[in-house]
Every structure is written in structure tokens, then in C-alpha cells.
Phi, psi and omega in degrees: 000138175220154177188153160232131158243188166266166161297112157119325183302156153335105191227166186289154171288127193283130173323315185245099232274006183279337200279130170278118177265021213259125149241127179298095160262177201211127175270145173245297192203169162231157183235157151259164194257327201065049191291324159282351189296144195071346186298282178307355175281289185319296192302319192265315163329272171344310173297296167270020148288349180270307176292317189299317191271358188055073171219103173307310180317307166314303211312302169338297170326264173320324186291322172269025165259322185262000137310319159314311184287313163330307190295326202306295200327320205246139169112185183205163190259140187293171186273136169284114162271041176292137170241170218245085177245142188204126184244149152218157187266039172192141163232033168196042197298168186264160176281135199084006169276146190262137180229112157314134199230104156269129196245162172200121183237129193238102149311107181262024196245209211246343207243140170277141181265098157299327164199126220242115175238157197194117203240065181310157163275062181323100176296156190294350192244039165265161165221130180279120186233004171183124186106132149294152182259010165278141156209181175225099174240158169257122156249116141335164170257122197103006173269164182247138160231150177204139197214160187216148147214197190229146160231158174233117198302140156249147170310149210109168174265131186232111159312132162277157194232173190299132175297144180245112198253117177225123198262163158225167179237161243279314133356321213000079166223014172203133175223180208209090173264141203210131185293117201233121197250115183204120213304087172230119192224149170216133169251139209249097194235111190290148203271136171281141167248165169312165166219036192075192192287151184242126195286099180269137166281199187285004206268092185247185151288167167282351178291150147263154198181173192295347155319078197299161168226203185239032192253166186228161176153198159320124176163229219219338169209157208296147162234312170198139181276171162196177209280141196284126202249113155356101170097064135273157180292141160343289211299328185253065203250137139321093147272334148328324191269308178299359159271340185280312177213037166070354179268174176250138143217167196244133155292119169266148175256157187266116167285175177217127172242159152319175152220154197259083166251105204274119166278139158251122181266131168258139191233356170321175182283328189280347188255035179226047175260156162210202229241008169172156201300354202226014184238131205316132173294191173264355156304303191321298185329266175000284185300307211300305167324293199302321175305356354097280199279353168287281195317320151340264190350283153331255178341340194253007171080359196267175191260129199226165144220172245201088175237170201188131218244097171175201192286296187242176218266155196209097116234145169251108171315168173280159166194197185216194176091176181288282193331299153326280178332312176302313177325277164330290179318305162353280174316287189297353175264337173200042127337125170287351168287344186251024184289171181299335177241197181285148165288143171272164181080161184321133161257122155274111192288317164323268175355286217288017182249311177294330206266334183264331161331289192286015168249355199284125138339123188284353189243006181271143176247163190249145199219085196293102164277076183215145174284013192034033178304004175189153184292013174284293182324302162321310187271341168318277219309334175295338196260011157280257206300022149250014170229060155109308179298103212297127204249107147262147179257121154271131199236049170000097151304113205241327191252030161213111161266198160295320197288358177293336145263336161281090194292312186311335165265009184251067165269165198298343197282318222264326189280311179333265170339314211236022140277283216282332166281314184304341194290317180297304176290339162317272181320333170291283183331275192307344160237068186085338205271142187263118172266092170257121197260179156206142136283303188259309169310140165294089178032293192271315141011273173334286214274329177279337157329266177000284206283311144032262239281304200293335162305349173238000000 
């Protein structure tokens, strides 16, 4: 939608009452359009095929092409003296909520902008789902242009980035682009759900909690008799053995402990395939779990923390409580390591395994969130967990899609890919390490499947 009014008309009420109407502009580049380009060649041509041949007409000719090019040459494209208001009607949408974006834009200078185009900065990880994010206009000084679109929120804090204002000058054989900046952010932060029992291994705390071990003491199911000690409690005296042959003994119980568990999410560029251009990646997959599986956790008395496998740094220590909890929720909805797109700069994976050693608990085990798409990923999980720390890998299958129907999408590249990942969850398996993947099913689905299986 577009419209120009004058200064002083009537306008829609803006949503968000929050919107800076104050805009930074910033000059960025000047240009040729080349609009003109071959015109003097032609023009000059003309001129002289005309003196040769004595044809006033050609001369006549050519002479008013380089008049075009005189005119193109002089003059310049004015600078936007534009100011900048961009509203949205939600600054905190559920993820898939659709949020209308109004740009209203004003010549604020003394000079009319003959031709004015305007390209807002749409962060990258919305998608314009109804509406150009664009418009081309002439303003006067002191008229308005205003335009509206939609984006459909994804998780995370999404900046908006400086708008780009590009003059010509009348001509249009010269332009002048200029950056126009104004403070619009909407954070998109999803309720973590439960996602059921989570397949935890033996590896625990000093906490008590839900975890059987192999320790005997206070619980819930047998463990060993011993020889009876001073101040054991009543209840738990073998009376049956003291009706039998007259000793006292004490019944031990199987404790259940806490247990210190960091999910790690890999966020790398390779973990941001999906199963077609317009469908969650395996990041998304990924965060979506792990929140589910925070909230378990949490719920089960065990200690959970928050690390991200990437360019840039991610980590929440473990802990437990509501505050924990916010903490958490947080993190996975707009950590910038966890975002809907890729992070920029290099990853080092050396760097990044000592640096997460020495912060990793000695008693904590890990819940490995990655589509395992390269042998990188595979040997991270043997080599955490071979130096103590119990690794399961969840792995969001990204390589069976729609295309399991589609022959034309079942290339050999796509068979590839999705061989060499079974091959990787097969080799964790076979060296101890507990794999669940899931796809068309759901997270929790998967993972009480899993744990089934590890039950018997």
C-alpha cells in the first residue's frame, strides 16, 4: 500500500507507542545509474556521419543527443532530507505471528525529492509475507509517503536495520544513497513446554532427585540388605529376616539423585539445512527440543544448562529454580548464538572444545542437539564422552523431507547425505553413545520411543 499526503493530513495511529521518530541519517555512496551510457558515442557518431555525408538532418540529430548528454552531465541528486517513523503492531508476537510494519516517511528539507525510492531494513531472520518492504515516490517539502507490510515473527530479538533512501537527480543518470536509522526492535519469545522424561544416563549429583544410581541408601526401590548399624531408622529394619533367624538388618534402597545436565545445541552454518527452502531448519528443531527438554528437567529436581556449538559464545551454567528458568527461556529465545540465521565469523572447534571443557561440570552429562550432517559433529560427541562426561546425541532429521516423495528431489547428493548421517548415528551407537533422532514425529514422541527401547 502506498500513499502521499501533505503535512498536516490525517494519519493512521501507530501501534506501537514506543517508535522513535527522530532519524540518523548516514550518506553511503554516490553513483552512476548509467542511464545514459552509449548515448555520446551515438551522438557523436551521428555528428560526424552527417559532415561527412552532408546530411543536415543526421548533424541535427546527433546535436540533440548531446544535448541529452549536456543535460544528463549537470546537476546532482539531492541528499534525503527524509525523517523516518516505522511502527509495528506487536512488539512481542508468539513465533508465527503475523506483525504489520508502517513506515511513514517526510521531507523534512526546503527542496522537492523528484525521485525518491525507499527500501527498508528488514532484519534478516523475518520474512515479508504480505506487502513490498519498499516504495517510489516524488515528495515535496513537507508531504509524507507511507507504506505498510507484514512479516511472520520467528524467535528471537530482531532489530530492524537502517533504511535505504536513494535519490536521483532529474535526469536519473546520478544517484545518492543514504542511510536512514530508526530504532525498531520486536522480541519474539516462545513458552517453553514440557517434553516428558528425558533418556538421562547414571551419571549424577550429590542432590537427591529422580535418577536411579547404584548407590544404596534413602529411595524407592531395593537395593541390598547389611548388617544392622546404630541409629538406623525403624522402617527400614529387615523384619522378615529378624523373624527368621532372629538378626537385625537393614534394608538399603536404590537413591535417585539429580543429575548436572548442559544441552548443547549446534548452531554452526552447516546445522542450518532444512528439508526445503521455506521450512524450519535444524537449529529451529533444535532450540524447540531443547526448550522442552529444559523445562523436563527443571521439573524433575535435576540442574540443566545452555551451551551453543558456534561462531559465537553461548553459555548458562547449570542451575536449578524459576529464576533459572527465565534464564534459561531467554537464552534459547534470543541468544544471538542461537539465531534463526547464521552467525558470521569463523568457527574454531579446537578453541571451542577447551574452553567448553573447562567451564563443563565434572559431574555433568550432556544432551548433544545437532542434525549431524559432518564428522565433525560425531567425533565432538565421542570425545566429550570419553573423558567422562555421558554424551546422548538428539539429532533432528533435516535429510527425509517431502523429497521421500518427490523423485525429482531424491538426488543422488540428497541419498548421499542422508547415508553418511545414518552411518554417524550407527558408529555413536556401536560406540556406546545413546542416539534419538526424530522427523516427521515429534521430540517427545522420539525420545519416550528411545527410552522404550534402552528399557528393556
Amino acid at each position: 500500500m502506498t500513499a502521499e499526503t501533505e503535512r498536516g493530513d490525517a494519519t493512521r495511529e501507530p501501534a506501537n507507542r514506543g517508535a522513535e521518530p527522530t532519524t540518523e541519517r548516514t550518506p553511503l555512496r554516490r553513483s552512476e545509474t548509467g542511464r545514459w551510457d552509449g548515448i555520446a558515442g551515438v551522438a557523436l557518431a551521428l555528428v560526424g556521419v552527417g559532415v561527412v555525408a552532408r546530411q543536415p538532418g543526421l548533424v541535427l540529430t546527433g546535436a540533440v543527443g548531446v544535448g541529452y548528454v549536456v543535460y544528463a552531465r549537470v546537476g546532482e541528486a539531492r541528499e534525503a532530507t527524509v525523517e523516518l517513523e516505522r511502527t509495528v503492531s506487536d512488539d512481542a508476537p508468539e513465533p508465527g505471528d503475523e506483525v504489520v510494519v508502517a513506515v511513514r516517511a517526510r521531507n523534512v528539507g526546503d527542496a522537492p525529492l523528484p525521485d525518491l525510492r525507499l527500501v527498508d531494513g528488514v532484519p534478516p531472520g523475518l520474512e515479508v509475507v504480505d506487502g513490498p518492504a519498499r516504495i517510489a515516490t516524488a515528495l515535496r517539502p513537507g508531504a509524507t509517503a507511507a507504506f505498510e507490510y507484514t512479516v511472520r515473527a520467528t524467535r528471537g530479538e530482531h532489530e530492524w536495520g537502517p533504511a535505504r533512501a536513494i535519490t536521483r537527480d532529474p535526469a536519473g543518470s546520478r544517484e545518492r544513497t543514504t542511510g536512514l536509522a530508526t530504532p525498531t526492535r520486536i522480541a519474539c519469545t516462545p513458552e517453553l513446554s514440557a517434553g516428558g522424561d528425558l533418556p538421562l544416563r547414571g551419571l549424577t549429583t550429590v542432590y537427591h532427585g529422580r535418577v536411579p544410581t547404584d548407590v544404596g541408601g534413602a529411595g524407592v526401590e531395593f537395593h541390598a540388605t547389611r548388617e544392622y548399624r546404630r541409629g538406623d531408622p525403624i522402617k527400614r529394619i529387615d523384619w522378615n529376616r529378624r523373624a527368621r533367624t532372629g538378626e537385625l538388618a537393614t534394608l538399603d534402597l536404590r537413591e535417585e539423585r539429580a543429575a548436572t545436565v548442559v544441552l548443547l545445541i549446534d548452531a554452526r552454518e552447516s546445522a542450518y539445512a532444512a528439508t526445503e527452502p521455506d521450512a524450519d531448519t535444524a537449529v529451529e528443531a533444535s532450540v524447540e527440543a531443547a526448550g522442552q527438554a529444559f523445562t523436563a528437567l527443571l521439573d524433575g529436581g535435576d540442574r540443566v544448562g545452555i551451551a551453543a556449538l558456534g561462531p559465537r559464545d553461548c553459555w548458562l551454567r547449570p542451575g536449578a529454580g524459576t529464576a533459572h528458568a527465565a534464564r534459561g527461556r531467554e537464552t534459547l529465545a534470543t541468544d544471538p548464538a542461537l539465531a534463526p540465521t547464521p552467525s558470521e565469523g569463523r568457527f574454531y572447534g579446537s578453541l571451542w572444545l577447551r574452553r567448553f571443557r573447562r567451564r563443563l561440570p565434572a559431574d555433568a552429562q550432556v544432551l548433544f542437539f545437532t542434525p549431524l550432517l559432518d564428522d565433525f559433529a560425531a567425533s565432538l560427541a565421542r570425545r566429550i564422552d570419553a573423558r567422562g562426561h555421558l554424551v546422548t546425541v538428539l539429532s533432528p532429521d533435516v535429510t527425509a523431507g517431502d523429497d521421500r516423495d518427490d523423485p525429482a528431489g531424491d538426488t543422488p547428493g540428497t541419498r548421499l547425505v542422508a547415508f553418511e548421517r545414518r552411518e554417524r548415528l550407527r558408529d555413536l551407537r556401536g560406540a556406546g553413545i545413546r542416539a534419538v533422532e526424530w522427523g516427521d514425529r515429534s521430540f517427545p514422541v522420539a525420545v519416550a520411543r528411545a527410552t522404550g527401547r534402552w528399557s528393556r
